[in-house]
N, C-alpha and C positions, 0 to 999 in steps of 0.2 A: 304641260310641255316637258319632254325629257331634258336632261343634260347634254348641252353642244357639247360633241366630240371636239378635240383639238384638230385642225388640218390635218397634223405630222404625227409619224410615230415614231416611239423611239428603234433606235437602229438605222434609219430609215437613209437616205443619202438626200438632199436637195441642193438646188441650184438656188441662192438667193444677194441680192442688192442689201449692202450696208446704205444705211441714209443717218442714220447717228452714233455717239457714242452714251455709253454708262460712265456715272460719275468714278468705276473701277476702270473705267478706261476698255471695256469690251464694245464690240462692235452691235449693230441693234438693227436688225434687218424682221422682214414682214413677211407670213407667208398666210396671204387670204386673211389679215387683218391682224393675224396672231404674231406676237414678237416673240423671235428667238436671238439668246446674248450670245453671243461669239469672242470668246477669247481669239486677241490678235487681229479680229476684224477692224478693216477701216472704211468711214465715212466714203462715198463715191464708189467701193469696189463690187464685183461681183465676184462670188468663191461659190466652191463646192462644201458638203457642209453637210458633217454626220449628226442627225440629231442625237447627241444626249441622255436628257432628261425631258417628260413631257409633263407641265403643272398647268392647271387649268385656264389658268391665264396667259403666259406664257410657258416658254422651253430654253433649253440649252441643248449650242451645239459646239461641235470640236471644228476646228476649221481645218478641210481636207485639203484643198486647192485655190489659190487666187486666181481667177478669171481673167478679171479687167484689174490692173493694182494701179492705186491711191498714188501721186506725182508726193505724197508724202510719206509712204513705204520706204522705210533704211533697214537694211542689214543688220542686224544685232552682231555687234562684234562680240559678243562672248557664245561660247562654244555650245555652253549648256543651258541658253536662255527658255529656251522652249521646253526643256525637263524642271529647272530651278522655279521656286516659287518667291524667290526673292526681288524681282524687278517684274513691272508688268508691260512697260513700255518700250521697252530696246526696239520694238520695230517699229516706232514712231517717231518721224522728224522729231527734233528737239522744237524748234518754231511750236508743231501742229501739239507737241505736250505743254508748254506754257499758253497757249490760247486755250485747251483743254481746261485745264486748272482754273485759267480766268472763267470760262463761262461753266464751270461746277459752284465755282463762288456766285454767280451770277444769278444763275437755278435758284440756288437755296434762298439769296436773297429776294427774289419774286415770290418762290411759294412757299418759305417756311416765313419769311421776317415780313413778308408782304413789301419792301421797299424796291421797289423797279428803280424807284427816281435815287439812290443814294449809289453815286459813282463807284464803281466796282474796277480798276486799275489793270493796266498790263500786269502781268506776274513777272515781278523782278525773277531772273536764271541768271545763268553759270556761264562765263565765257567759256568754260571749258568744263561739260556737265557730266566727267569720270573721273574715278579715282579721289573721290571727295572724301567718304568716311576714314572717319580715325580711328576707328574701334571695330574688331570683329570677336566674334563667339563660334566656333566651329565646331561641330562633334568631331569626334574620334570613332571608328569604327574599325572591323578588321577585313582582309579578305585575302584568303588563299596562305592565312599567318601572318601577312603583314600587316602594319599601321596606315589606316587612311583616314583623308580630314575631307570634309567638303558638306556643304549644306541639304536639307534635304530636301527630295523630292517633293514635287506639290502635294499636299495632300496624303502624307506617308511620315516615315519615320525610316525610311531607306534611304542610308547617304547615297550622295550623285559619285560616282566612282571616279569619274574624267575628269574633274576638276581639279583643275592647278589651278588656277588663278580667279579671282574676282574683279572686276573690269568697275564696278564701282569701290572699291578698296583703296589705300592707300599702299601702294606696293611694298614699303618698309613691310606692315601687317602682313602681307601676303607671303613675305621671303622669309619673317621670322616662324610662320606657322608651319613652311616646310621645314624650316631648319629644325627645329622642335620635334618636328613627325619623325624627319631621318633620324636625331639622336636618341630620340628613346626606343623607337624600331630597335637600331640596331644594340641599344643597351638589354631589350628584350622586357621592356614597361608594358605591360597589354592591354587593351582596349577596355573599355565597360559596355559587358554583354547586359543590353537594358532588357531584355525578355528573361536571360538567364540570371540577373540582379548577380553578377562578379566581374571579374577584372578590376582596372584601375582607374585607366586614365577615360574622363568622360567629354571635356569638351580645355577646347586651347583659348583661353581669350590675348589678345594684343592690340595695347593703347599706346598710342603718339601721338605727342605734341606737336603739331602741323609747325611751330615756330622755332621750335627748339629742337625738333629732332627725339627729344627723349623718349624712349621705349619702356614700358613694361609690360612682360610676361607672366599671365593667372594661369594656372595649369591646375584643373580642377580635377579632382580624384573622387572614387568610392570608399578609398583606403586613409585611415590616417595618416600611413604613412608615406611618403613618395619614394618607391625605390628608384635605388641608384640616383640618391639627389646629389651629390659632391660633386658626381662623374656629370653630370647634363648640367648642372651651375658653370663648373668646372668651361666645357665647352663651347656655351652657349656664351659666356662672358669673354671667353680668349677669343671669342669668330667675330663678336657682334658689339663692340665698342659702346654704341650709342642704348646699348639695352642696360640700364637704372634701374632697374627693380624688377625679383624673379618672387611671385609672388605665390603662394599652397592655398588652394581652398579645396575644406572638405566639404560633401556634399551625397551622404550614404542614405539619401530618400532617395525611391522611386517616384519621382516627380518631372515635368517638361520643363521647370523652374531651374535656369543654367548654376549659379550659384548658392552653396548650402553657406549657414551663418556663422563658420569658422573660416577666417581668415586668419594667416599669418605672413609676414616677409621672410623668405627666407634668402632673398641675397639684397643687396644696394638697397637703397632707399622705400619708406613708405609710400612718399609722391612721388609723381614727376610734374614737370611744369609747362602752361603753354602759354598765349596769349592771345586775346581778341582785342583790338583798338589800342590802347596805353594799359590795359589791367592784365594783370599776370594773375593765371589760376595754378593753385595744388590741384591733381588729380587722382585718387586714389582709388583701389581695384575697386569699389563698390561705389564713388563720385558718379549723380547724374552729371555729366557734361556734354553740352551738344554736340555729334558726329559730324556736324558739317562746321568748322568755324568763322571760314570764310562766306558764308551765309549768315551764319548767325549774326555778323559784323554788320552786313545790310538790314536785317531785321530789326538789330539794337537802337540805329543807326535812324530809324525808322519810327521808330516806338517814342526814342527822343524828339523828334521831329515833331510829332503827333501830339508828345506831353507840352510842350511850349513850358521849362520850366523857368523859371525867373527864381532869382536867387536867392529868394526868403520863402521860397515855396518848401511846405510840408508834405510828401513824399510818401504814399505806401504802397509796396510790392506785395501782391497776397499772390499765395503759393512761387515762392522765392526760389526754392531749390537751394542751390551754394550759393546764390545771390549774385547770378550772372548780373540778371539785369538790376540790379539795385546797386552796385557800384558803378555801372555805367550811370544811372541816374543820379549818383549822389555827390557823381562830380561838376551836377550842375546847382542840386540842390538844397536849402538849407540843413534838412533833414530826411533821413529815407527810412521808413520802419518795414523790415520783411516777417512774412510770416509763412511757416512753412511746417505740415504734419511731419515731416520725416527727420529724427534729431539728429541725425549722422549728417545730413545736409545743413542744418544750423549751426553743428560744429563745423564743418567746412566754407561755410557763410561768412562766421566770424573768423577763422583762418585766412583767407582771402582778403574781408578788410585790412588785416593785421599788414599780410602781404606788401599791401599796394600802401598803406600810410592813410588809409579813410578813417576817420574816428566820428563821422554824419551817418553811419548806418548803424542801425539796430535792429537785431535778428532773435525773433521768439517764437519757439515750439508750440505749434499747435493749429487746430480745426480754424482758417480763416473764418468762419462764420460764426465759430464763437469770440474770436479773439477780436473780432473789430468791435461790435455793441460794447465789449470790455474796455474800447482806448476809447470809443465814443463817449462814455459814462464818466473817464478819466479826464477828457476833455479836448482829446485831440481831434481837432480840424482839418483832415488833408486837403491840400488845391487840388492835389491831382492823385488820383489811384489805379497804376497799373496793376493788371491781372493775367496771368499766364497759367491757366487750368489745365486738368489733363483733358483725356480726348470726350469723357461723358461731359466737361462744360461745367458749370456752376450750378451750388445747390440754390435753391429759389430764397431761403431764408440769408444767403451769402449775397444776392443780388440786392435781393431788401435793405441787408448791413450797408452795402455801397448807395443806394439809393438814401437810406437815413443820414449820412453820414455828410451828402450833399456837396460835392468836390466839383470845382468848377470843371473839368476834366476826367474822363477815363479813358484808357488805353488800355482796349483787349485783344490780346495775342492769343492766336487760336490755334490747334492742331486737326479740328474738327469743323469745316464750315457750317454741316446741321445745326450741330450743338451750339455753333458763334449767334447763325443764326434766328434761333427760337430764343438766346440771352438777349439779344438786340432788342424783340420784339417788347420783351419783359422789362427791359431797361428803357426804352423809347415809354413805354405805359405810368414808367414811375420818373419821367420827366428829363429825360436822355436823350436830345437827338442825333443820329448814328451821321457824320459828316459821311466820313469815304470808308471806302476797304482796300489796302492791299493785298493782294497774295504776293506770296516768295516761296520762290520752290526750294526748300529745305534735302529734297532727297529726288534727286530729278531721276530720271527712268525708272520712278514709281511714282504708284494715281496719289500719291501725300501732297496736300497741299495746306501752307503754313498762311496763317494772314493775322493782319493788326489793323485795327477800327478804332478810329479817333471818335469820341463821343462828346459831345459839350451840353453843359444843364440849360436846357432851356427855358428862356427870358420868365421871372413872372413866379419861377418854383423856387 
């Protein structure tokens, strides 16, 4: 028997019915058996639809026209949603994106962790789900001689030209970045030509404190030096008050990596400050800190909930960061030991306890996996061990450490439902059973979804 042809081909134009979504949040319509994904399609509609790409199994297409449109179809308020590749979801109710997110956790939970029966939660959202992040990274580019900022095109490395504003931004972010463009434009600072490797300035980044207000400015170059820095300090500090720290990074590789590993302060302060619940964080231009806070507040919020910890309880945070959650936990805690690969984050870890007056957290550099068998062997006992990986999940010999280690309690915070759910299954095998899952949408009008799993040792192990 030959090879079935695909129905479609590419080029081709078709008429086709959405009946599901991709856990990226694309549309998943059927034609003669075969699925084509559709960026921007929704569930219930019928659109016209230029096929793509054609793969043996499936296709991809662009979506030309909506036919019949979804009672959960919204207007993207931002201008250049359908060029930007930075949000996936603007054209979906807020509602129909948090039911999304819940049944992506849901999926993975039936066919990667196999547990149907282990309650999977509304996805805790955002009364008000824009304007959330604290932090942006923009290029610089030029056009026509002047200074432009703006994200890029999907799939490209050609900035969106129209862009003034970001609609998930924190508007401070958004006013300092033009202010920034206009004053070095008209100082005559030039861009970084990335094809021709010259010019100067490569990308603007701008961090706030959701709490406090306080601002600061990385302004990453090709050049050691920043021209005309007296005159744009100079300006930038008489217009904009609340901006703490003007900060130079160089960065003369040819790489998509936004900042290079020379940092300096060149105006106000190293940090600035913010705060989640009662703990005050330092932030400084290279600090992981969450972009949404007031989410993170539910999530933290969350996690304690999950740990149940009682006041002589022994505490370990593996992959800690600056020890978000480990000062939230240590204010319940007897003791909290974080462990984190990244030493710039352990020095910010212990800056933080210092901060806030905690002296129950202790923060040590290195590979969770090797560092726990180490406190295992020294004799420490945790009740409870939170976990907060990146998005590949845990290495198997790391799950094994928490498994030997035998805590009546884990709480795992996830970025990755896959990844949460194949640890589940691992952790349920070595004596875990997974109670609940929440999701929380950490970055709403995109397919990210965050979630935390209460796990308890089961009776007998």
């Amino acid at each position: 028997m030959g090879k079935q042809a695909a129905p479609v081909k590419k080029n081709e134009t078709v008429t086709i019915s959405f009946e599901d979504l991709t856990h990226e949040g694309n549309g998943v319509g059927k034609i003669d058996g075969y699925p084509l994904f559709v960026p921007h399609g929704l569930p219930g509609e019928e659109a016209e639809v230029k096929v793509v790409k054609v793969n043996k199994n499936f296709g991809f297409g662009k979506l030309l026209k909506v036919i019949k449109s979804s009672p959960q179809r919204v207007e993207p308020p931002c201008d250049v949603y359908y060029k930007c590749g930075g949000c996936q979801l603007q054209h979906m109710s807020y509602a129909m994106q948090l039911e999304m997110k819940q049944n992506q956790v849901k999926n993975v939970m039936r066919k990667i962790a196999h547990m149907e029966h282990v309650p999977v939660h509304s996805t805790i959202g955002m009364e008000d789900p824009w304007r959330y992040r604290n932090k942006i990274s923009i290029p610089v580019g030029e056009r026509d001689g002047e200074l432009i900022t703006g994200f890029y095109q999907k799939r490209s490395h050609h900035i969106i030209e129209d862009m003034d504003t970001c609609v998930i931004q924190d508007e401070v972010n958004d006013r300092m970045v033009e202010a920034v463009r206009r004053i070095a434009d008209r100082l005559g600072i030039r861009a970084y030509d990335e094809k021709k490797d010259r010019g100067v300035l490569r990308h603007i980044m701008v961090r706030t404190g959701r709490a406090t207000n306080d601002t600061m400015i990385v302004l990453v170059t090709r050049t050691d030096k920043l021209p005309h820095q007296e005159q744009l300090i100079k300006e930038l500090t008489e217009t904009y008050p609340h901006v703490k720290s003007i900060v130079h990074n160089i960065n003369n590789k040819q790489t998509n990596v936004i900042l290079g590993r020379k940092t300096k302060v060149i105006w106000g302060e190293e940090y600035i400050y913010d705060t989640i619940g009662d703990i005050r964080f330092a932030i400084s231009a290279k600090s992981f800190y969450q972009v949404n806070p007031s989410q993170t507040k539910k999530l933290y919020d969350k996690a304690l909930e999950y740990a149940e910890i009682e006041p002589n309880d022994i505490v370990i945070d593996a992959y800690c960061g600056i020890g978000t959650i480990s000062l939230f936990l240590a204010q319940k805690a007897k003791k909290v030991y974080g462990v984190e690969v990244v030493p710039e984050a352990i020095s910010d870890a212990k800056m933080n306890a210092k901060l806030n007056g905690i002296t129950n957290a202790e923060f040590v550099v290195g590979e969770a996996e090797k560092v726990m068998p180490w406190w295992k062997a020294q004799g420490l006992r945790p009740d409870v061990i939170v976990v907060d990986p990146p998005r590949k999940g845990c290495e198997v010999d790391f799950l094994q450490a928490m498994i030997d280690m035998k805590p009546k309690k884990i709480v795992y915070v996830s970025c990755n439902p896959s990844t949460l759910a194949r640890d589940l299954k691992i952790l349920d095998e070595g004596g875990y059973e997974t109670k609940e899952v929440q999701p929380v949408d950490m970055f709403p009008q995109t397919n990210h979804v965050e979630c935390i799993s209460q796990l308890i040792l089961k009776e007998g192990n």
